[in-house]
C-alpha positions in Angstrom: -36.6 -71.3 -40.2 -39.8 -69.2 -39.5 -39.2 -68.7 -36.0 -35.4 -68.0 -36.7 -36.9 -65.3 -38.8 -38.9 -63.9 -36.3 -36.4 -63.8 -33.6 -34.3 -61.8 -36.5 -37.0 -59.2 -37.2 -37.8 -58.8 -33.6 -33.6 -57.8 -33.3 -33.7 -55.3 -36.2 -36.1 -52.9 -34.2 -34.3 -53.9 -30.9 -32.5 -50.7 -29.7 -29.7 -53.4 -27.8 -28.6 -54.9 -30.7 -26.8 -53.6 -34.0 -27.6 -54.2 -37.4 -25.0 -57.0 -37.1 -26.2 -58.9 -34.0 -24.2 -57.2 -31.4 -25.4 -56.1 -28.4 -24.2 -52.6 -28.0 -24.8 -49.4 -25.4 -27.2 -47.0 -26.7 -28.2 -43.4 -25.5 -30.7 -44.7 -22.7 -32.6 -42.0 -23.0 -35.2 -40.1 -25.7 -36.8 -36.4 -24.2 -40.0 -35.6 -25.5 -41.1 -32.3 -24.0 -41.7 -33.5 -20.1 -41.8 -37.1 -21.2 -38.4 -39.3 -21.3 -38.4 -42.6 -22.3 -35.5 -44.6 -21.2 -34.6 -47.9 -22.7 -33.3 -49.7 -20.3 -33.9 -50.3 -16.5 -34.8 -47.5 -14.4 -32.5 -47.8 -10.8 -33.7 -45.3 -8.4 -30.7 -44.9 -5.6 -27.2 -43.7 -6.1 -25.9 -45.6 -3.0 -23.9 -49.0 -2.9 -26.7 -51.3 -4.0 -27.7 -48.9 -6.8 -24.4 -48.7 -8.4 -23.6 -52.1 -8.0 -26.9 -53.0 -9.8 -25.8 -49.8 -12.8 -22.1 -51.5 -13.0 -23.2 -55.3 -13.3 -26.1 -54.3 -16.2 -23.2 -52.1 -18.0 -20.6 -54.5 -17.8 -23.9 -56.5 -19.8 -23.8 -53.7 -22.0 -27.7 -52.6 -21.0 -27.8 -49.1 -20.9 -29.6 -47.6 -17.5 -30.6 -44.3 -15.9 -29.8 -44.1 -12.0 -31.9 -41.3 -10.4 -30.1 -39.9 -6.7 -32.7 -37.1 -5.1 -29.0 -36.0 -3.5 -25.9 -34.0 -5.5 -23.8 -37.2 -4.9 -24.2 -41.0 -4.8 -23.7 -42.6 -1.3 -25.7 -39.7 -0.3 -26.4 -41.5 3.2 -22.8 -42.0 3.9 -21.6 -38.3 2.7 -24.2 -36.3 4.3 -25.7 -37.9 7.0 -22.9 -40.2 8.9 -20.7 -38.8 11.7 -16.9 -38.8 11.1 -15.7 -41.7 13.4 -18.1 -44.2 11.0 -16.5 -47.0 10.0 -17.9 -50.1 8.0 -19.1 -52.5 10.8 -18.3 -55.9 8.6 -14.6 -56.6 7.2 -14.1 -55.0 3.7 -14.3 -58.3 1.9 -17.8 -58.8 3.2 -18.7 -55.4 1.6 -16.9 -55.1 -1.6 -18.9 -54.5 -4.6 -19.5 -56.8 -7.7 -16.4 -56.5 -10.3 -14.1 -54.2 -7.9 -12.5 -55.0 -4.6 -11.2 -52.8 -2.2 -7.3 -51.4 -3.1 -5.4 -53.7 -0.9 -4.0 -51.2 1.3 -7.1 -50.0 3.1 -7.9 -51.8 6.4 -10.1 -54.7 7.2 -12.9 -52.1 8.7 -12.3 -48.6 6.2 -13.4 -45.6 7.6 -16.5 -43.5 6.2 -13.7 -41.3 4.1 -12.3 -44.4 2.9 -15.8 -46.3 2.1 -17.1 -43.0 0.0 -13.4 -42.5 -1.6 -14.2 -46.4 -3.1 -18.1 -45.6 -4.0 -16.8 -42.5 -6.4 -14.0 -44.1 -7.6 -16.5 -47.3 -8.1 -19.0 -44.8 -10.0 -15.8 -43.3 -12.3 -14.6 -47.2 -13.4 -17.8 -48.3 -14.8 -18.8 -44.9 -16.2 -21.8 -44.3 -13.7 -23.3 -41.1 -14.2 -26.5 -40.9 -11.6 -28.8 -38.1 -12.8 -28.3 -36.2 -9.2 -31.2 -33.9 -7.2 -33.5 -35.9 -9.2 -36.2 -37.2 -6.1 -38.9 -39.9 -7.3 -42.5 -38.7 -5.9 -44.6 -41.4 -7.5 -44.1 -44.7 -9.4 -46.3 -46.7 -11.1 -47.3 -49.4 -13.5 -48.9 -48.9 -16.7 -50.6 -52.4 -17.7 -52.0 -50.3 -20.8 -48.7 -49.1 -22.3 -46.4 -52.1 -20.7 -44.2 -49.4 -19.2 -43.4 -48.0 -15.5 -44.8 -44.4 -15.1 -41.9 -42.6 -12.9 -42.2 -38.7 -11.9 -39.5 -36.8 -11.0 -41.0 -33.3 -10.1 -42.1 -31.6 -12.9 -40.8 -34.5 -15.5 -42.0 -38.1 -16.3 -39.7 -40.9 -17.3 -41.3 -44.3 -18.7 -39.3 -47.8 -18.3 -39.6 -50.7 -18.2 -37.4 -52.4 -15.6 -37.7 -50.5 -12.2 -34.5 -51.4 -9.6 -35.6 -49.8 -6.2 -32.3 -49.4 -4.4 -33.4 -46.6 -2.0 -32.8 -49.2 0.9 -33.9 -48.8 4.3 -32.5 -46.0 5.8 -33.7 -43.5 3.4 -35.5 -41.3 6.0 -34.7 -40.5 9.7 -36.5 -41.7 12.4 -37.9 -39.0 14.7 -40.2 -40.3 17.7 -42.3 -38.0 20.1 -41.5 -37.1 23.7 -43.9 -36.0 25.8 -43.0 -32.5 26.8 -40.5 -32.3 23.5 -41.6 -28.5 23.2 -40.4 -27.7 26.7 -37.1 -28.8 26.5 -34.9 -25.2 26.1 -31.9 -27.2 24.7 -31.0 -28.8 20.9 -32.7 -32.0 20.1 -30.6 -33.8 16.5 -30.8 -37.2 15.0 -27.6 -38.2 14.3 -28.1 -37.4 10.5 -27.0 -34.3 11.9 -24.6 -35.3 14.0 -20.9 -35.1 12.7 -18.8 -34.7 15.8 -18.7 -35.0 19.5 -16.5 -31.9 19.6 -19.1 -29.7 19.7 -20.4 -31.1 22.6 -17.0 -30.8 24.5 -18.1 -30.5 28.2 -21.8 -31.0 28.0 -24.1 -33.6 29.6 -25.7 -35.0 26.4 -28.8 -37.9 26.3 -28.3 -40.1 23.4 -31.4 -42.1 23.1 -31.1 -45.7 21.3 -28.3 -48.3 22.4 -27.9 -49.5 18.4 -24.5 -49.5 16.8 -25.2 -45.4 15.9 -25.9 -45.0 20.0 -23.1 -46.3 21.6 -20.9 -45.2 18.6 -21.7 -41.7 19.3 -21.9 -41.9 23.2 -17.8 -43.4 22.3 -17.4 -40.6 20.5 -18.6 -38.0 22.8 -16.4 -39.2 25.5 -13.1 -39.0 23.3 -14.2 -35.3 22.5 -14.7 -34.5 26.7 -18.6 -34.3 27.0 -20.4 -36.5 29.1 -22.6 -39.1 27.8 -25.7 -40.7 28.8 -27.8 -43.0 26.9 -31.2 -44.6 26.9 -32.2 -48.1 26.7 -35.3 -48.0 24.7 -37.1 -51.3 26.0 -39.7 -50.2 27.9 -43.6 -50.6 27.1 -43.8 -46.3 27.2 -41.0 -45.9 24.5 -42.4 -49.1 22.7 -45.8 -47.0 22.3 -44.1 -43.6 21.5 -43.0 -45.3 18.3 -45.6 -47.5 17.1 -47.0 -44.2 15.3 -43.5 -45.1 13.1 -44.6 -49.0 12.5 -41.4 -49.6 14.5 -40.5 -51.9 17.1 -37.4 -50.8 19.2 -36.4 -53.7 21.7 -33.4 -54.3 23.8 -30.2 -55.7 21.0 -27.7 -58.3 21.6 -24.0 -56.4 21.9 -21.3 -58.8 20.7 -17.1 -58.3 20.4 -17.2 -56.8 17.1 -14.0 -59.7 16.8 -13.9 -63.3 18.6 -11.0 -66.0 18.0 -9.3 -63.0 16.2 -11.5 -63.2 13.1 -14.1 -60.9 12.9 -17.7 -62.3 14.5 -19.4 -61.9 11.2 -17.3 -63.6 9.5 -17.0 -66.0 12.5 -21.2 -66.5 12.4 -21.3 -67.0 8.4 -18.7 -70.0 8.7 -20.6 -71.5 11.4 -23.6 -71.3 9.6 -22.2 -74.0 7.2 -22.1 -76.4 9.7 -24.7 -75.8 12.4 -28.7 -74.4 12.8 -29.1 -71.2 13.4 -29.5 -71.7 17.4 -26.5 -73.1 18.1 -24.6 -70.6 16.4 -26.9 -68.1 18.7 -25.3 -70.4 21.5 -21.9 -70.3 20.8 -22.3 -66.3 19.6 -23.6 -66.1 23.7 -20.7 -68.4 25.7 -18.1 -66.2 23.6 -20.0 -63.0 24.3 -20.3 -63.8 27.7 -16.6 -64.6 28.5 -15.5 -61.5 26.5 -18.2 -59.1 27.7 -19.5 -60.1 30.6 -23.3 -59.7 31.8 -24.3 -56.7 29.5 -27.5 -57.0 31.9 -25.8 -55.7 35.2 -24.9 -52.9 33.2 -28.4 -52.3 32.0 -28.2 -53.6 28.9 -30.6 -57.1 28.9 -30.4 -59.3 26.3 -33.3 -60.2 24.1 -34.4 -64.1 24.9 -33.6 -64.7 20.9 -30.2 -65.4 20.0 -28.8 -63.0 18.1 -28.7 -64.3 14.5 -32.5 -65.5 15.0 -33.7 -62.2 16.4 -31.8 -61.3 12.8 -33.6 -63.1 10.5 -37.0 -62.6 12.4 -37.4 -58.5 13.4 -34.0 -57.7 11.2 -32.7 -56.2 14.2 -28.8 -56.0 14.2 -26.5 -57.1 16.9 -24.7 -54.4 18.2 -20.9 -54.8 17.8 -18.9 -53.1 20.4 -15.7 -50.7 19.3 -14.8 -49.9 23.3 -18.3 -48.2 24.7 -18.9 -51.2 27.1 -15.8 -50.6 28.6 -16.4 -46.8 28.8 -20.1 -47.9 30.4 -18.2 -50.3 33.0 -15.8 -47.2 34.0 -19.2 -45.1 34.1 -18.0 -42.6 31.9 -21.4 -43.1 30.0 -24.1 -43.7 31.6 -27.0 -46.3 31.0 -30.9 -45.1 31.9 -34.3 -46.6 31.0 -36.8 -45.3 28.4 -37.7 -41.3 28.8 -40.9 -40.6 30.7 -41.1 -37.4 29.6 -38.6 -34.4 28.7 -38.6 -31.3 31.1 -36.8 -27.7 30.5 -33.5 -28.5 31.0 -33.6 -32.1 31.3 -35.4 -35.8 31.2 -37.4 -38.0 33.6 -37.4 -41.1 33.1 -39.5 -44.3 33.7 -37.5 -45.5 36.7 -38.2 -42.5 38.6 -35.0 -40.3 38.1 -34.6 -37.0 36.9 -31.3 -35.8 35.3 -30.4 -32.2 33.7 -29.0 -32.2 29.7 -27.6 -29.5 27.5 -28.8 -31.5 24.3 -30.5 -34.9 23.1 -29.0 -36.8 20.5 -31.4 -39.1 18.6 -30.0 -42.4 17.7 -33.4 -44.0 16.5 -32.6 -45.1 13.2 -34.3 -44.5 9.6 -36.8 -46.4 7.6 -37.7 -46.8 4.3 -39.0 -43.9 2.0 -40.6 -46.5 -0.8 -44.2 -46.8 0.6 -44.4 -43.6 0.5 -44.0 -43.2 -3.5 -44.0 -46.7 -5.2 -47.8 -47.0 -6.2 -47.5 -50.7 -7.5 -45.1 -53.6 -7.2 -45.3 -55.7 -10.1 -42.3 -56.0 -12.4 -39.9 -54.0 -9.6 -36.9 -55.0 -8.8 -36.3 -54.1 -4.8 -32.9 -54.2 -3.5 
């Protein structure tokens, strides 16, 4: 009876529950000058991982505050992805928690498609980020039991923290030796929207990850004439260990084999056999499908695929049509970048070769060093 008691006092000053027992949404947050205290979770990120998290703690009825540094959620996806994207996995593989995609989209949606879900996500479960809101510092409070997080000129105190910034929160942007001598653009592709206005122009897209030889497609379907670099050399390798990055040659695979979808393919076989014969199998298919990506300049890394996965996080590559366009040389394949010249590149094996722009396809990282001071009680998605 006394600890029934207890448990009942403690629920009379909890702000979850009514006078009743219910658990019930309350106003999440209390402004005190510059100061807000929120009473529930904290979930910096407005992109897929963030709402998911807001929509499966509502549907718990615990009230949170999502902070998005952007004006919209899926801020990555609406600013910073070219047109063509689509999702790389089938839809059911990326479907948030509680909402599937409508039936009538297709098994990859497009980038329109994808953001048209996210807001429409957002609107279901009453998700109201609190937008151009960017987190500069975070940290733990042992004295007051509460996460310190400021948000320009303004402090909110929580204390549940759900990092959901993921990893590609910040572009990628490595140093060329004579960078400042090349006359023409130089864009990362969070820039780059369309290869139409590139239309007849010799363009150097360096990285061979899904964003590089999705562009270099694209550029050829809009006339311009693609090239792209193979960053595997020790010179390139150097270049970016300034970014704590590791850029290695990737394994390209069908994006479908057996007419399901490899991904899909690769998570079945999973339930049956180690990770290294999967890599196997992954191979033999790749390999009758594909051919030798390494006469073509594209080596393969001596890990399988799904191990070098699950060791570096590196992701295969899944071919849409580029290896076909780099079979019919309509793009081009070259090593690492030596250096940059005027109006064009040199590169490690020797060759020189004239560009009216570089395209950067390096990637992002994340932002969360950078800002989260401690890690204890945070949630990182």
């Amino acid at each position: 009876m006394k600890r029934w008691r207890e448990a009942e006092c403690k629920r009379v000053h909890d702000p979850f529950y009514a006078g009743d027992g219910r658990k019930v949404a309350v106003n999440p947050v209390e402004i005190d000058g510059k100061c807000i205290r929120v009473l529930g979770p904290i979930i910096v990120g407005g992109g897929p991982s963030g709402l998911a998290v807001a929509a499966c703690l509502k549907k718990k009825g615990i009230p949170c505050v999502v902070l998005e540094r952007a004006n919209c959620v899926a801020s990555l996806w609406q600013l910073k992805a070219y047109d063509r994207l689509r999702l790389h996995l089938p839809k059911k593989f990326c479907q948030l928690p509680l909402m599937p995609f409508p039936s009538w989209f297709p098994t990859y949606p497009t980038k329109q498609q994808f953001v048209a879900y996210l807001e429409a996500y957002a609107r279901e479960f009453g998700i109201r980020p609190r937008f151009d809101e960017a987190v500069v510092a975070a940290e733990y409070d042992a004295v007051v039991g509460f996460w310190r997080v400021e948000e320009g000129g303004r402090e909110y105190m929580c204390r549940w923290l759900v990092v959901a910034t993921g990893e590609n929160a910040e572009a990628v942007v490595p140093g060329f030796d004579g960078a400042g001598d090349f006359k023409r653009p130089i864009l990362h592709t969070s820039l780059y929207k369309s290869g139409d206005a590139f239309r007849g122009k010799r363009v150097l897209v360096v990285g061979c990850g899904n964003s590089g030889m999705e562009v270099c497609l694209d550029l050829c379907h809009h006339g311009a004439h693609p090239t792209i670099v193979v960053r595997d050399s020790v010179s390139f390798v150097i270049h970016l260990c300034a970014c704590n990055l590791r850029r290695l040659q990737v394994h390209i695979l069908p994006r479908e084999m057996l007419c399901r979808s490899t991904f899909g393919l690769s998570m079945w076989l999973l339930r049956w056999l180690p990770v290294r014969a999967v890599d196997r199998l992954l191979l033999l298919a790749a390999r009758l499908l594909l051919g030798d990506t390494a006469k073509l300049g594209l080596p393969r890394p001596q890990l399988g695929p799904l191990e070098l996965k699950l060791r570096s996080g590196k992701t295969p590559v899944l071919d849409v049509g580029t290896l076909e366009k780099i079979k019919s040389g309509a793009i081009k394949v070259r090593p690492a970048i030596k250096k940059l010249m005027e109006h064009g590149a040199e590169f490690t094996d020797g060759r020189s070769e004239g560009f009216d722009a570089v395209v950067l396809a390096t990637g992002y990282k994340s932002n969360v060093p950078y800002w989260l001071k401690r890690n204890r009680c945070m949630l990182s998605l």
